[in-house]
C-alpha positions as CSV (number, residue, x, y, z in Angstrom):
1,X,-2.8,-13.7,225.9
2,X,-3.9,-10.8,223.8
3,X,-5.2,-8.3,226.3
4,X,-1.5,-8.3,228.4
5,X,0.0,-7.4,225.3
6,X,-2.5,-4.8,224.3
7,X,-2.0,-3.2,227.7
8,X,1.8,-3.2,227.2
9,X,1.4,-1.8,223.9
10,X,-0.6,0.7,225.6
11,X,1.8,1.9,228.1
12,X,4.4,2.1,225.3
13,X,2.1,4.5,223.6
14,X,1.7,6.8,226.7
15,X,5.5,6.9,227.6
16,X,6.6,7.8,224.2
17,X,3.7,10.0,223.4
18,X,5.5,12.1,227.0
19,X,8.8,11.5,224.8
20,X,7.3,13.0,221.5
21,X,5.9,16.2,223.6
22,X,9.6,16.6,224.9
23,X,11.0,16.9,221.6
24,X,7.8,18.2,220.6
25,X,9.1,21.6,223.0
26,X,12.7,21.4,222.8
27,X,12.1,21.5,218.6
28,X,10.3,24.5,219.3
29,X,12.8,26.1,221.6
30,X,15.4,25.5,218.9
31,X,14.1,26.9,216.3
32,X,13.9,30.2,218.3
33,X,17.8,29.6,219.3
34,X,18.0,29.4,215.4
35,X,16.0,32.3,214.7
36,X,17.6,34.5,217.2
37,X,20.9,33.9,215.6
38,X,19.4,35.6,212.0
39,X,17.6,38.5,214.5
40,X,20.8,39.0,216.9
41,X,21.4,42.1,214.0
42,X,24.3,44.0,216.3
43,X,26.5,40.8,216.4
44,X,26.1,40.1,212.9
45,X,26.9,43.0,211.7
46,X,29.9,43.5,213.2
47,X,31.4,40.6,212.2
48,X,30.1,40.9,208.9
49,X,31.6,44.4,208.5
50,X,34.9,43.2,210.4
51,X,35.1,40.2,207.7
52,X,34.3,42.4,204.9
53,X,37.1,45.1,205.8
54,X,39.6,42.1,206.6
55,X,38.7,40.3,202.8
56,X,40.7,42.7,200.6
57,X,37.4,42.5,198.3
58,X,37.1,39.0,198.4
59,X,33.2,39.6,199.7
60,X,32.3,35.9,198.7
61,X,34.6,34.6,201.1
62,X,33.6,37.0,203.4
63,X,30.2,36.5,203.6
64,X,30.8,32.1,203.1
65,X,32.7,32.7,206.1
66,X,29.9,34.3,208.2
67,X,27.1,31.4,206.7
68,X,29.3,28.8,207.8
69,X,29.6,30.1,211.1
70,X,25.7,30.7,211.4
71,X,25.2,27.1,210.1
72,X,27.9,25.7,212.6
73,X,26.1,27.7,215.3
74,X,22.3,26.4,214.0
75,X,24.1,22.8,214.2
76,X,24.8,23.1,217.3
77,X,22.1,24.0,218.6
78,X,20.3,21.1,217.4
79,X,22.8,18.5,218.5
80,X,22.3,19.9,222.0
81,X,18.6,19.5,222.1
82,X,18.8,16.1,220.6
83,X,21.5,15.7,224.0
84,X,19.1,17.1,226.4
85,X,16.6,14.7,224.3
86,X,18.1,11.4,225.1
87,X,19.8,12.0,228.4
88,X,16.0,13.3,229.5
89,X,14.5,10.2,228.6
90,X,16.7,8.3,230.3
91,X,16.7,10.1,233.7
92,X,12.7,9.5,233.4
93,X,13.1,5.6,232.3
94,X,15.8,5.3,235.3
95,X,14.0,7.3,237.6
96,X,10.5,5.5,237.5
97,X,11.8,2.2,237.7
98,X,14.2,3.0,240.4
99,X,11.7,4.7,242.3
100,X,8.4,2.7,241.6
101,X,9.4,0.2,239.3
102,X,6.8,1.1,236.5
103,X,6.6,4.2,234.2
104,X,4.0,6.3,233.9
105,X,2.3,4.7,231.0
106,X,2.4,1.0,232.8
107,X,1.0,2.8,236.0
108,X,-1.8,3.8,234.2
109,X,-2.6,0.0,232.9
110,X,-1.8,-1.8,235.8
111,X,1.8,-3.5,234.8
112,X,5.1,-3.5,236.9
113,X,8.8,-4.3,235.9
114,X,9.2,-7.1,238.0
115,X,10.9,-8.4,239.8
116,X,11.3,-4.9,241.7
117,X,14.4,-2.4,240.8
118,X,16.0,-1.2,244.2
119,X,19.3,-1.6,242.6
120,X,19.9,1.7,240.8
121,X,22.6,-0.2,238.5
122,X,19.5,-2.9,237.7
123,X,17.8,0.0,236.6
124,X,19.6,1.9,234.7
125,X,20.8,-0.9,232.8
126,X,16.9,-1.6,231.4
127,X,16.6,2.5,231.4
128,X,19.8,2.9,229.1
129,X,18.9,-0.1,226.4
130,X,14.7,1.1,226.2
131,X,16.2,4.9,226.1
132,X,19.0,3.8,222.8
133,X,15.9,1.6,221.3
134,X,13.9,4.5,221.2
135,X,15.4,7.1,220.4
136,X,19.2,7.8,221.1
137,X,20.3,5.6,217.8
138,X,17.4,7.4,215.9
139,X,19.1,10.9,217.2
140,X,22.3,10.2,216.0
141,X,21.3,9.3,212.9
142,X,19.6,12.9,212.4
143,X,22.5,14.2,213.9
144,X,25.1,12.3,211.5
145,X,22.5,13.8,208.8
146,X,23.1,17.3,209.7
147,X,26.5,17.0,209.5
148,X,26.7,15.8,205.7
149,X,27.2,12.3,206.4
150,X,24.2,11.1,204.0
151,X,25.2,7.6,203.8
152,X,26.1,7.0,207.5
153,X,23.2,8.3,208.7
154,X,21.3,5.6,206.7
155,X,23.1,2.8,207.9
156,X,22.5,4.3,211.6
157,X,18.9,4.6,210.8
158,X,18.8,1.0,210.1
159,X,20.3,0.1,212.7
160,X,18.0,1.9,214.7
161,X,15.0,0.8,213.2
162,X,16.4,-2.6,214.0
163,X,17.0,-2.5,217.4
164,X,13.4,-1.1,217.5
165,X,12.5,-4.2,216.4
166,X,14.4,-6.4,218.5
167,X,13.8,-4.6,221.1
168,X,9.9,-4.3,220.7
169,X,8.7,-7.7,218.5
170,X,9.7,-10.4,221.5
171,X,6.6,-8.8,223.6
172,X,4.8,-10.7,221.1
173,X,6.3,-13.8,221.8
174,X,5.3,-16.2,225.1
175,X,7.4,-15.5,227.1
176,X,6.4,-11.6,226.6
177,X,10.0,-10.1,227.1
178,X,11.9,-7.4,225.3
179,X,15.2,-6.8,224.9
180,X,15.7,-4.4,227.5
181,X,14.1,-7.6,229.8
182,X,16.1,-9.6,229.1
183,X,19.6,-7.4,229.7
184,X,18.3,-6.3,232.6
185,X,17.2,-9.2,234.0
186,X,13.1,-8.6,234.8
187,X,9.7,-9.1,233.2
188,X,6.7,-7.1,233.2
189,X,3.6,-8.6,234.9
190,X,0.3,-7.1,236.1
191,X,-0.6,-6.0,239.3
192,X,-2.9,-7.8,241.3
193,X,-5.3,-6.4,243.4
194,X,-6.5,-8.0,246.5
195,X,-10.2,-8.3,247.0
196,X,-11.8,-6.4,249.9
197,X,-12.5,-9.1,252.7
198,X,-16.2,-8.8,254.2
199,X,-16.1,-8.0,258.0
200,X,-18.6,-10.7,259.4
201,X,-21.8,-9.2,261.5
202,X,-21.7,-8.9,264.8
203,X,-24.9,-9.7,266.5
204,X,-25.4,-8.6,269.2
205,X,-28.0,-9.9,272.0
């Protein structure tokens, strides 16, 4: 009983540990989006100048004006990578199941979604509910964050953290199925291997 569920807590760990070197890169590839904005000098200027002539020497509001637009922009940017984020794990989840009907990480330890996924709906069914587990509620949370919304973004985050839960906690049980088994309709099991059958000796006279 335990080592099945160590080996599924296993593969876990290697498919999110691809999902944290994803956001991992696209975090860094934001923050040089962001940065860019503060270097992009020309631009800037410009439209700091163009504000500042246009404000009648009202310079705060001039200058508010252009930090609210860098902020917008900085938002943006980080809404779209939390996008790319979640529709990326996804395509991996759906992918891999549809194709071969494990992940990576259950490859490596020998486990299957059974029974097999040839039906692409079947599949993306289990990819979209392991894919919102993980981390699309989580990303809307930060997201909801960003945007000022302090105490939505907690109750998001709870809910996220409970549909971790749900989703993860009934491995532990018997029957060894999450949430996203269940929806979809399939179980992991192992794979067997068959033995190597000994070719009798031919004698010969």
């Amino acid at each position: 009983m335990f080592m099945p569920k160590l080996r599924r807590a296993t593969a876990w760990v290697v498919d999110f540990a691809l999902v944290v070197a994803l956001a991992s890169a696209l975090a860094l590839l934001t923050f040089h989006r962001v940065s860019a904005l503060v270097t992009d000098v020309p631009e800037l200027a410009t439209r700091g100048g163009l504000d500042l002539l246009t404000s009648r020497g009202d310079v705060l509001d001039a200058s508010q004006d252009l930090g609210f637009s860098l902020w917008n922009k900085s938002v943006l940017y980080v809404e779209q990578a939390f996008g790319l984020l979640v529709l990326t794990v996804f395509l991996y989840q759906w992918a891999c199941l549809a194709l071969a009907g494990r992940t990576l990480g259950k490859a490596l330890v020998g486990l299957k979604v059974s029974p097999n996924l040839p039906r692409k709906v079947r599949a993306a069914r289990r990819a979209a509910i392991t894919t919102v587990a993980d981390v699309a509620v989580y990303a809307v949370a930060c997201v909801l964050l960003m945007e000022g919304q302090v105490v939505l973004s907690v109750l998001v985050w709870a809910v996220a953290v409970l549909l971790f839960l749900l989703n993860a906690l009934p491995v532990l049980s018997p029957a060894g199925r999450s949430l996203a088994d269940r929806v979809a309709g399939t179980a992991v099991t192992g794979i067997r291997l068959s033995r190597p059958v000994a070719t009798p000796l031919v004698r010969t006279s």
